[in-house]
C-alpha positions as CSV (number, residue, x, y, z in Angstrom):
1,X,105.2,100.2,105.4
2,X,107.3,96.9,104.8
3,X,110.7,96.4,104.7
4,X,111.9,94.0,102.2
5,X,114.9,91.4,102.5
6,X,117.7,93.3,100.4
7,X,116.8,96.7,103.0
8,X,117.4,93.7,105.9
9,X,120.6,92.9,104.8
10,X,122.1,96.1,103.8
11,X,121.5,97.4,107.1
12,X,122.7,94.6,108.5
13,X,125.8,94.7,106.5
14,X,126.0,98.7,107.5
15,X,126.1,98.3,111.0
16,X,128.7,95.8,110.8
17,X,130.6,97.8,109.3
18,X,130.1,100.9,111.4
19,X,130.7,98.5,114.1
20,X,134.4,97.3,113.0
21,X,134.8,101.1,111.9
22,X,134.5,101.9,116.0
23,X,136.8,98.9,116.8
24,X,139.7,99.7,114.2
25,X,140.1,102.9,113.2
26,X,142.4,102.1,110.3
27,X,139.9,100.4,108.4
28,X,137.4,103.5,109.1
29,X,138.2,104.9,105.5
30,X,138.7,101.9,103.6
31,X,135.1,100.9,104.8
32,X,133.7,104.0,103.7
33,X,135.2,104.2,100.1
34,X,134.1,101.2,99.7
35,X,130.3,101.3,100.7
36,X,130.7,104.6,98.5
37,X,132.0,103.0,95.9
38,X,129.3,100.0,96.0
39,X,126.5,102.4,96.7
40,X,127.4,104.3,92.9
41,X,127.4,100.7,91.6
42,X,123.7,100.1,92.7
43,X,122.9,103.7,91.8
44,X,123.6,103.4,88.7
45,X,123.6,99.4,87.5
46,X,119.9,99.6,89.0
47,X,117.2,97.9,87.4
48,X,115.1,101.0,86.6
49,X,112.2,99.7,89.3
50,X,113.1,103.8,90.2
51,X,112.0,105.3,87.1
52,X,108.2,106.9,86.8
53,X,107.6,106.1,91.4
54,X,108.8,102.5,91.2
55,X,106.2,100.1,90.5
56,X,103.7,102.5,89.4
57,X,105.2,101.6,85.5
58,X,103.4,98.1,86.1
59,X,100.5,98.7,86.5
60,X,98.4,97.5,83.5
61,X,96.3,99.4,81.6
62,X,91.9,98.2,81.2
63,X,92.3,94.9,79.3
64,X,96.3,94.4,79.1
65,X,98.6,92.6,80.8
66,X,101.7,93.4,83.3
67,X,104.3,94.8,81.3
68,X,107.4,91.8,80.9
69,X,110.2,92.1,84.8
70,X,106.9,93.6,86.8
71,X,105.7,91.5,89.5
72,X,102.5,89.4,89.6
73,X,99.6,91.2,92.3
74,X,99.1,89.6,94.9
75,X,97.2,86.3,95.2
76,X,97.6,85.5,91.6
77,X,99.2,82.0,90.7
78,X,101.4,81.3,87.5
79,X,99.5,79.1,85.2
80,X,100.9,76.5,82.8
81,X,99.3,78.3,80.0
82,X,99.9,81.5,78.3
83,X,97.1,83.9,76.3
84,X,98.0,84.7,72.7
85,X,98.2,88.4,71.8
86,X,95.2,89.9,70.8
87,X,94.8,90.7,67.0
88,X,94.5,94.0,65.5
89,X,91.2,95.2,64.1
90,X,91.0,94.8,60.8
């Protein structure tokens, strides 16, 4: 199991938070309307990586490429040149 940057952060961010939540009291609530508040915004703004077990939607089909937004595997490198559609039977 890995833990990716934006999971770093946020929980960084959180126990700041819970941290100046111990030391001033007054600013307990506003904290936690506001990480309520951001945490609907994420909710529902996401980018639909969610949907169908997250990245499960990319994976490719025998013969077809990643779908457009998924992630390359890893160890494959960008090339300069792109591979045209394939054309329907006839």
């Amino acid at each position: 199991m890995t833990i990716d940057l934006d999971t770093i952060v946020v929980l960084a961010l959180a126990a700041g938070a819970v941290c100046l939540a111990h030391k001033k009291p007054d600013l307990g609530g506003a904290l936690l309307v506001g990480i309520a508040v951001v945490t609907l915004l994420v909710l529902l703004l996401g980018d639909g990586q969610e949907q169908n077990g997250g990245y499960e939607a990319c994976t490719p089909n025998a013969g077809q490429s990643l779908p457009p937004g998924c992630p390359s595997p890893a160890g494959d490198h960008p090339s300069d040149h792109t591979t045209p559609p394939p054309t329907p039977p006839a």
